[in-house]
Every structure is written in structure tokens, then in C-alpha cells.
C-alpha positions in Angstrom: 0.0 0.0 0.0 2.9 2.4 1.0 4.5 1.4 -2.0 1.6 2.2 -4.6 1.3 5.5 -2.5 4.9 6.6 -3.2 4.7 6.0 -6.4 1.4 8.1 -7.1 3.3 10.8 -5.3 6.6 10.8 -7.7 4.1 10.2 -10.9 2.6 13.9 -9.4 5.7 15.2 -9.0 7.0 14.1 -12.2 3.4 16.0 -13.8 4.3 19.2 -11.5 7.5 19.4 -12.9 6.5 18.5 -16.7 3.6 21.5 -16.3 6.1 23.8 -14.6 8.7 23.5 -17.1 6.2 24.0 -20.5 5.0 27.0 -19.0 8.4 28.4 -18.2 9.4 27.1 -21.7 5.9 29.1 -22.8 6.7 32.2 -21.0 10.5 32.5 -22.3 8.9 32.0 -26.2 6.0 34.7 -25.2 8.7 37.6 -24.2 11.0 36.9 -27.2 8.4 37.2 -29.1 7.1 40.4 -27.4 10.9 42.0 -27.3 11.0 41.3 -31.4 7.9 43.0 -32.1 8.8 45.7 -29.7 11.9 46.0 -32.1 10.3 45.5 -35.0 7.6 48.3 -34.0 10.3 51.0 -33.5 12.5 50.6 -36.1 9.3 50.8 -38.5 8.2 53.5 -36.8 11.5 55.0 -36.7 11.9 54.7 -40.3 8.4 56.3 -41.3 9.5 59.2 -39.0 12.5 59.8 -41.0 10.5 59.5 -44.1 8.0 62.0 -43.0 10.8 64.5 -42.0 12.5 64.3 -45.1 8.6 65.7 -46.5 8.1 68.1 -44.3 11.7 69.4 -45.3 10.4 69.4 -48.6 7.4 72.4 -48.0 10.3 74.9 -47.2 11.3 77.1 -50.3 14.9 76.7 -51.2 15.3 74.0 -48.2 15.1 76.7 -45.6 12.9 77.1 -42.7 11.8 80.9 -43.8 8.5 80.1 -46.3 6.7 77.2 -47.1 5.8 76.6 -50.8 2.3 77.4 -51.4 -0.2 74.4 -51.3 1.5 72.7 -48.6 -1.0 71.9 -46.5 -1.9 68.2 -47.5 1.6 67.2 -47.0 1.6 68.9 -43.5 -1.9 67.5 -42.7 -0.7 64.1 -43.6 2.3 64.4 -41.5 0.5 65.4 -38.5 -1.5 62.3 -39.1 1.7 59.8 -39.1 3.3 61.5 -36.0 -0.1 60.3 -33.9 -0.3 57.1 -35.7 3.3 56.8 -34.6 2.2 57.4 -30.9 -0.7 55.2 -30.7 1.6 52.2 -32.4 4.1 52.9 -29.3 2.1 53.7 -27.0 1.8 49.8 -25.6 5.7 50.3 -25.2 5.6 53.7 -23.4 8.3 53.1 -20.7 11.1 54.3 -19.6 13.7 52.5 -22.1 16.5 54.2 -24.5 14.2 52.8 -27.3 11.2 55.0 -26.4 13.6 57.9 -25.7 15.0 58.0 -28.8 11.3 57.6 -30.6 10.2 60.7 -28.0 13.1 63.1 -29.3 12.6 62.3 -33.0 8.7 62.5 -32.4 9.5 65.4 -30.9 11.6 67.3 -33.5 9.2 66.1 -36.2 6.1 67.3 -34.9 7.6 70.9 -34.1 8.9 71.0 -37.7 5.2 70.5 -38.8 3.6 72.2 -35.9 5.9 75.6 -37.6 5.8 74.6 -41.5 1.9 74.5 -40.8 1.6 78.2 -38.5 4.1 79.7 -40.9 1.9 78.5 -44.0 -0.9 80.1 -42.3 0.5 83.0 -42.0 1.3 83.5 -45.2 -2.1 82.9 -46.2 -3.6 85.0 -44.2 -1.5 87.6 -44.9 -1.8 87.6 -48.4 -6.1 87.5 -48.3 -5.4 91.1 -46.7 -4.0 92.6 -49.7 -4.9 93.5 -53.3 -1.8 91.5 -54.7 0.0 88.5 -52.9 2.9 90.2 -50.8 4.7 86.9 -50.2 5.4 84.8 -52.9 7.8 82.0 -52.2 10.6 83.3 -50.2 9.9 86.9 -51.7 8.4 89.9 -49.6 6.8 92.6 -51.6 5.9 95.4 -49.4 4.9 98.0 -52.2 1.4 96.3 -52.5 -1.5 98.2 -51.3 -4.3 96.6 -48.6 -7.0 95.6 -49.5 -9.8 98.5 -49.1 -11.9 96.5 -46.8 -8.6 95.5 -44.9 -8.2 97.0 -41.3 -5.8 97.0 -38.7 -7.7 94.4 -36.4 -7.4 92.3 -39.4 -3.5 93.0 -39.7 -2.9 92.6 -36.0 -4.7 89.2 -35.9 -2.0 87.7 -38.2 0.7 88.2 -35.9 -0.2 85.6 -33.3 -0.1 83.4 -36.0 3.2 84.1 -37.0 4.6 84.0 -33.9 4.5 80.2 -33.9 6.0 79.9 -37.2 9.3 80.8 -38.7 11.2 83.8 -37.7 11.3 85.2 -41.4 7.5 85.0 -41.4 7.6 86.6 -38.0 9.5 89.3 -39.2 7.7 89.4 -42.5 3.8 89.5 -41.2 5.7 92.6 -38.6 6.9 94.1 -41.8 3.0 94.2 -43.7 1.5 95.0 -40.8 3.7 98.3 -40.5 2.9 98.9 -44.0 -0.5 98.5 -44.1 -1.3 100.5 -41.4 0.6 102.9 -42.6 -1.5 102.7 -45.8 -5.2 102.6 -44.0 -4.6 106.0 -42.5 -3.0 107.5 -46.1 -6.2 105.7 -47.6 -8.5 107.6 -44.3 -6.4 111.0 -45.1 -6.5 110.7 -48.7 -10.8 110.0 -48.5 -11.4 112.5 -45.7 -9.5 115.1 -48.8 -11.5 114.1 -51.5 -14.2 114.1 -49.6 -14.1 118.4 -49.1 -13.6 118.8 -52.8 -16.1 115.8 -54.8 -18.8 115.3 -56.0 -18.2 111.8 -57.5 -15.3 112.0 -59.8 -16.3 115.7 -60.2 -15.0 118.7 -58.5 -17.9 119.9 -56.0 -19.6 122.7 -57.0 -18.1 126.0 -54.7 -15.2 123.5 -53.2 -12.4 125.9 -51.7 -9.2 126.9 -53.2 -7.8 126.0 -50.4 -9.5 122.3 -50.4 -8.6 121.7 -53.7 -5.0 122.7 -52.9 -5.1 120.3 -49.8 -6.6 117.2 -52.0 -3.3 117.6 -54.7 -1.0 118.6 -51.4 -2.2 115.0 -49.8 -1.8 113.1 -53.2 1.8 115.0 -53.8 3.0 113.3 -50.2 1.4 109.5 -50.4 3.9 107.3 -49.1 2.3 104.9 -50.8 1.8 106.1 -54.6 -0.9 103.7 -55.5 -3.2 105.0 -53.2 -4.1 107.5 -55.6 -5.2 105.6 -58.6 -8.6 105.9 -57.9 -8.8 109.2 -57.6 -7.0 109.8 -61.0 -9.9 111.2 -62.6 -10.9 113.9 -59.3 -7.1 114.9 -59.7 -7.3 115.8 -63.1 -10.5 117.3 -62.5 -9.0 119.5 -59.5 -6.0 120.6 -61.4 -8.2 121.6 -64.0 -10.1 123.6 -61.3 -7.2 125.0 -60.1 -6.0 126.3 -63.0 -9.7 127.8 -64.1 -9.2 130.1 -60.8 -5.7 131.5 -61.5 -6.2 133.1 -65.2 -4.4 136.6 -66.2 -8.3 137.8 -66.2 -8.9 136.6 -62.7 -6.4 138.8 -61.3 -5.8 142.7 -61.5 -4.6 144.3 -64.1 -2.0 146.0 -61.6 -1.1 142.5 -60.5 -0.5 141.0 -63.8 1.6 144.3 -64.8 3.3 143.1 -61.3 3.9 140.0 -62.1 5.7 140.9 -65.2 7.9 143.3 -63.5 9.4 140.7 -61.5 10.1 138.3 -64.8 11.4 141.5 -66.7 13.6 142.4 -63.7 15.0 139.0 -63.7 12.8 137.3 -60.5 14.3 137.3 -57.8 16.4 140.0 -58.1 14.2 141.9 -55.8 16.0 144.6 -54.4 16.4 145.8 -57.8 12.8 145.0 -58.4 11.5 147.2 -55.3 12.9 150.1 -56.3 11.6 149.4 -60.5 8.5 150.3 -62.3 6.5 149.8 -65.5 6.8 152.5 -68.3 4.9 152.8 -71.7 2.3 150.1 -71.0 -0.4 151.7 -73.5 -3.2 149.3 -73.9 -5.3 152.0 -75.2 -3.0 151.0 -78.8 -4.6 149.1 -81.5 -3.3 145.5 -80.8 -2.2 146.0 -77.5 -4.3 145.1 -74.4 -6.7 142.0 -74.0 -7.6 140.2 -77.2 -9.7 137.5 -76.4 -7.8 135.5 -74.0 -4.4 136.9 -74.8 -2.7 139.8 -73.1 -0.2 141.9 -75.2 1.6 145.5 -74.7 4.5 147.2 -75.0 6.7 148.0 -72.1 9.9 149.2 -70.9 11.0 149.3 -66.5 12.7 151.8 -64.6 14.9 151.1 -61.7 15.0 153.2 -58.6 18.9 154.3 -58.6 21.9 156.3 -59.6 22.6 159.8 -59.3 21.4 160.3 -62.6 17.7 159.3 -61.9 15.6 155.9 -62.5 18.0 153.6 -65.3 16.1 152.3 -67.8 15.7 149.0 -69.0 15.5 147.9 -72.8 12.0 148.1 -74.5 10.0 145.1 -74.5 7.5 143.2 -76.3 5.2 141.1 -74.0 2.6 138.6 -74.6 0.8 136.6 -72.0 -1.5 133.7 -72.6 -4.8 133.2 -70.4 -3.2 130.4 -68.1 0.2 132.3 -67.1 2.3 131.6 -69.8 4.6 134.7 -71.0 6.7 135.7 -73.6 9.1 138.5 -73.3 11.1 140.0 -76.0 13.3 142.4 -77.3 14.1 142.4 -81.2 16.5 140.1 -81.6 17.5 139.0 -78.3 16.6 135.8 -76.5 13.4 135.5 -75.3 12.3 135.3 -71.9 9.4 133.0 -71.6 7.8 131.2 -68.5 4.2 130.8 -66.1 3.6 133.8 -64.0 1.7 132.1 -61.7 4.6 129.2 -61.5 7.4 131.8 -61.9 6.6 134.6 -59.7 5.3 134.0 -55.9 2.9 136.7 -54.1 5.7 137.4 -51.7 7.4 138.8 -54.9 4.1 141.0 -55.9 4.6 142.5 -52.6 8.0 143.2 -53.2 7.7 145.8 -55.9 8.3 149.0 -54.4 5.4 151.2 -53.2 1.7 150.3 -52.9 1.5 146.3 -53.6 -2.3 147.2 -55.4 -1.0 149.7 -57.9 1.5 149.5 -60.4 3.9 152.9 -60.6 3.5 155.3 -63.6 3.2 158.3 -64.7 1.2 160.4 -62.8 -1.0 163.9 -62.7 1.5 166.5 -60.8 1.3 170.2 -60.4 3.4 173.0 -59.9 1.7 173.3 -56.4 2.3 169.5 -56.1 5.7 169.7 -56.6 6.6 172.9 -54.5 4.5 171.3 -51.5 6.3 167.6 -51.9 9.9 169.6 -51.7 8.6 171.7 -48.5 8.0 168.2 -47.1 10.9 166.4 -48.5 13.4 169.6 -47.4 11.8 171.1 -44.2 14.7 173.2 -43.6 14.0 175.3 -46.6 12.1 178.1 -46.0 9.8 178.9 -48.9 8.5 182.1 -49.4 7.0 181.9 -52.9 6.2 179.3 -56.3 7.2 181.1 -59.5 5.0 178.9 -62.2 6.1 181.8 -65.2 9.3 179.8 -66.7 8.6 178.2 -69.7 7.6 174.4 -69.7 7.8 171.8 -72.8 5.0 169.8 -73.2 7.3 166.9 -70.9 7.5 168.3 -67.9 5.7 170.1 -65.3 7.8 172.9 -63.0 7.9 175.0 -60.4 10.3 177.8 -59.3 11.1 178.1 -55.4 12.4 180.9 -53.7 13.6 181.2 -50.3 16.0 182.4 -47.2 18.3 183.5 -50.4 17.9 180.5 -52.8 16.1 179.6 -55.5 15.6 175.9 -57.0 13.7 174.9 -60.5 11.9 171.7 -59.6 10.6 169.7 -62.6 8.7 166.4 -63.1 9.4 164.1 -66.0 6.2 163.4 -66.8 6.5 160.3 -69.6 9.3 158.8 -66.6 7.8 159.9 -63.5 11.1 160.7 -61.9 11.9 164.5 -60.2 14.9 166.8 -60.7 16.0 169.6 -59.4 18.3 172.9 -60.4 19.8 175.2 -57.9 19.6 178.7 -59.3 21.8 180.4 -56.6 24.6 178.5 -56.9 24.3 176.5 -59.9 24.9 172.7 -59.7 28.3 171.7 -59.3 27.3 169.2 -62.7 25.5 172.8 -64.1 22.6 171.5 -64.5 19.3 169.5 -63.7 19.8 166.8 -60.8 17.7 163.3 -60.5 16.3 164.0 -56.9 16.0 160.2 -55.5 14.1 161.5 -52.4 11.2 163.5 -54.1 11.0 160.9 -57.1 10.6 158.1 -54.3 7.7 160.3 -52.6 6.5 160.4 -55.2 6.3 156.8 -56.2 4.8 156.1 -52.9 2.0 158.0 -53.1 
């Protein structure tokens, strides 16, 4: 019986150890099995990474992280796809392990690569919606394009978030437009608010201001930003035309257009000469001189104020002046001076001319009583005591004899030249004769 018993024992322990050693056998096979798919798994994984790198690579222009080529975004999208299909096909081997280390930090690399490629794509998209033209075109940044009208600065400003996550060229690219385009809305507000004093449509409003029209063509003259102006090509041309309808030789006096070509005769801006000048022989009283139609035409000559010997005339000219400014001055022969007198002569230089800015110098009416009372004024140390009109006069002057304390002058007035001379009787002249008086001849000129 003992002997039966024993040997149902050792059969038992012969099964236990049979069982025991299939499933250790079992076990062994199970985690060489496991540790070659764990291999297998991330060295495919690893080698799909690499391949999806070497796309991504692929959406940058030229090979550099700056731009990605347009239409990218399928490649990028499919990328993102593999990097999470690589971490659910890990994930049941997410340990600590230098395997799984090495998957993190190429995992990691690629999906920053995409995670940029796809911020700085949208970027550039977005961007480019907020303008008329595309301003970035491959690697190329064209800030001269203008914003689109409906384009604000919110609109600008929202790119820039976008752009932050992607390259640093788009960073500094989206910065760039941003700069521009703002800079362009508020030209584009300046430029309306202008055109809106002045038009009516393409039209010049009826009664806009001078001073308007000259603000509209001041704002277009300092655009930044050229283009800005297109539009309004036709209210330009239509404000320059107004402009030019309110300065005519018949909207201004005839004193001030004589003015005006004082200064050109007297060469401009030589306008101390100028001040001290005036027009002789303007006749437009001749046949063929004076306004005919919308041409001016005279005759003229100018004296300066100067010399010891009175005013020093200038040679005789022939003038013609169109309705819009233009001038012609000539003498015989000689060169021709020719010009705009609105473009070549400023109101400053009007004013210039010597005496009263509204009237031109000329001949004018003087008595023998004038005279004598203009050299009691002039000389208030002379002590008249009478006015001898009986010396003969030509039909060129007018005179007056003075006598006083002693001394007696001849004053006479030139009356074709408007100038004043004078003859000391007493003692004679030292020159024996008639003296250009600058100080009654510029009284006189003032008056």
C-alpha cells in the first residue's frame, strides 16, 4: 500500500514538474516574441518618422525654414497624421527605455517642424487674403502692394499671433506688412477725408475751396504709398483743372499781372532791384495791345530806382501773355524770356515791388503846387516864401520855381518817366545843371 502511494506521489511530482517547465518554456517564447515585435515596431516607426521628416523638409522654399511653398497643406496634414499614428503604435511600449527615448526626441523634432511649417503656411495665407496683390510669394516679400480696401488694422494685427508660432522670417515678415499696411489705412482715411471736401463723384464739387482743392493735390503729392491715388485719378485731373480755371491773367488785376511781369522783366528774384523798379509805356489803349480774347499783349519798358542820374532804364520790351500764365518777353532780336507767371513769380514777390502792392507805378497827374508842397516836405529846412509857375515848360515836364532864405531851385517832373529833378539857381549845380532828386521821385512813387 505504502509502496503504490509513493509511487502516485513521484508520478505527481513528475506531472508538477512536466507543467512547470512548458510553461516556463511558454513564458521565455511569449517575451522573445514580445521584445521582437517591440523592435520590430520602432525601427518601423523609426523609419516612417525619417521619411516623414524628409517631407516636411520638402514644403520649405529653397530648403530653408523661412517660407513654405504654397499648397502645402496636405503634405503637412498628412504628417500630422503619421506623427499620432506613430504614438498610438508605441504607446503599448511607453516606458522608460532608451528605445522610447529615442522615438520621444525624433517625435518630438518632427512634430515641431510641422507644428511651424503649418503656422508659418498660415501666415502667409492669411497675410496675403489682406491685400490687393500676394505680398509673399515664395521666399519673396513685396511690401509696395497696397491693402485691400476693406482690410483693417484688427485684421492686420490678428495675423501676428499666428506668425509668432511659425518661422522667424514669417515673424518678421507679417511685422513688416502689418507696419505697411497700417501705414497705408490712414493714407487711404487721409487721402478720403481730402477728397471728400472737394467731390462730387469724380467731379470737383460745386463751390469746393481753393484752399480744399490745394489740400486734396498737397495729400496726393506726399502719399507714401503712390498707388493710393489711382482711384482718384480722374478727381485729380478734374482738381488741377479747377485749379487752373481760378488762376487766369483775367482773374487777377490788371495792376497785379503788370506786377507779375515786373518781376520776370527784372529777372525774378532780383528783388532789391525790383523794389525800387516800375513799368513804363504800358499803353493798352493801342490798337493790338491790351486784351484780345484770352491773350494779353503790350509794349513796355521798366525803370529802376537808382543812380545819381535818376531811375536807369531797362531795354524796351514786347510782351505777350497767354490766359493760363504763360509769358513771352522780347526784345528784337534777343533771346526770349518765356515762363508761367503764376509758377514763376510768388505773391511774396508781388509785394516786393516798391510802393503800394495794389497799384502799379506810372506816370502820374502833378502840379506845380504838387511839386513845390512835396519839396517843402521832402526839405523842411527850406524856408519857402513863394512858387514862381512863369518859366517856360515843354510839353514833358511840369515845374515850379522856389524861392527862399536866399535860394532859389527849378523843380521839374518828368512826366513820360515819372522821376523828379531839381536845379539850384543860386549857386548852380556843381554838374551845371538839372539833378535826378531820388528823395522827391521816391515820394513820389509812394503815393
Amino acid at each position: 500500500m505504502m509502496k503504490k502511494m509513493w509511487g502516485w506521489v513521484l508520478a505527481l511530482v513528475a506531472l508538477v514538474l512536466v507543467v512547470a517547465g512548458g510553461l516556463w518554456f511558454y513564458q521565455r517564447h511569449q517575451q522573445k516574441a514580445q521584445a521582437a515585435a517591440e523592435a520590430q515596431t520602432f525601427k518601423r516607426v523609426a523609419t516612417r518618422q525619417q521619411a516623414a521628416h524628409a517631407r516636411v523638409e520638402k514644403v520649405w522654399v529653397g530648403g530653408e525654414q523661412n517660407f513654405v511653398k504654397a499648397g502645402s497643406g496636405a503634405t503637412l496634414d498628412a504628417a500630422a497624421q503619421d506623427a499620432k499614428d506613430f504614438e498610438r503604435q508605441v504607446k503599448p511600449y511607453k516606458r522608460s527605455t532608451a528605445r522610447y527615448r529615442r522615438f520621444a526626441a525624433a517625435q518630438k523634432t518632427l512634430t515641431t517642424e510641422i507644428d511651424t511649417a503649418k503656422a508659418t503656411l498660415a501666415a502667409t495665407t492669411a497675410v496675403n487674403k489682406l491685400f490687393a496683390k500676394k505680398v509673399i510669394t515664395g521666399d519673396r516679400v513685396d511690401t509696395a502692394q497696397l491693402v485691400r480696401e476693406e482690410t483693417t488694422e484688427a485684421k492686420l494685427k490678428a495675423v501676428t499671433p499666428t506668425a509668432a508660432a511659425g518661422s522667424a522670417a514669417i515673424q518678421t515678415a507679417v511685422a513688416d506688412l502689418t507696419e505697411v499696411g497700417e501705414a497705408q489705412i490712414k493714407e487711404r482715411a487721409t487721402l478720403a477725408a481730402a477728397a471728400k471736401r472737394v467731390a462730387d463723384g469724380a467731379a470737383v464739387r460745386k463751390g469746393a475751396k481753393e484752399a480744399d482743392l490745394k489740400a486734396f493735390n498737397k495729400v496726393v503729392a506726399g502719399l507714401r504709398f503712390k498707388g493710393l491715388a489711382a482711384q482718384y485719378a480722374a478727381l485729380q485731373k478734374a482738381v488741377n483743372t479747377k485749379l487752373a480755371s481760378l488762376h487766369t491773367i483775367k482773374t487777377i488785376s490788371l495792376d497785379e499781372l503788370r506786377r507779375r511781369i515786373l518781376v520776370v522783366a527784372l529777372g525774378g528774384d532780383a528783388l532789391p532791384t525790383a523794389k525800387g523798379g516800375r513799368l513804363g509805356f504800358l499803353d493798352d489803349s493801342m490798337d493790338g495791345y491790351g486784351f484780345s480774347g484770352n491773350t494779353y499783349k503790350t509794349t513796355m519798358n521798366t525803370l529802376t530806382f537808382g543812380g545819381s542820374f535818376g531811375p536807369m532804364p531797362k531795354q524796351l520790351l514786347d510782351v505777350t501773355v497767354e490766359i493760363n500764365g504763360d509769358y513771352r518777353l522780347s526784345s528784337g532780336t534777343s533771346n526770349a524770356i518765356s515762363g508761367n507767371l503764376f509758377k514763376d513769380v510768388t505773391s511774396a514777390q508781388v509785394a516786393e515791388i516798391f510802393g503800394d502792392p495794389s497799384k502799379v507805378v506810372g506816370p502820374k497827374d502833378v502840379t506845380p503846387d504838387d511839386l513845390a508842397r512835396m519839396y517843402q516836405e521832402a526839405y523842411p529846412d527850406y524856408d519857402a516864401e513863394q512858387t514862381d509857375y512863369d518859366r517856360p515848360l515843354s510839353s514833358e515836364y511840369v515845374g515850379a520855381s522856389l524861392m527862399g532864405s536866399g535860394t532859389q531851385y527849378y523843380v521839374r517832373y518828368n512826366k513820360a518817366d515819372a522821376y523828379i529833378e531839381v536845379m539850384n539857381l543860386t549857386g548852380m549845380n556843381d554838374e551845371g545843371g538839372w539833378l535826378y532828386d531820388g528823395t522827391l521821385t521816391r515820394a513820389l512813387w509812394e503815393k
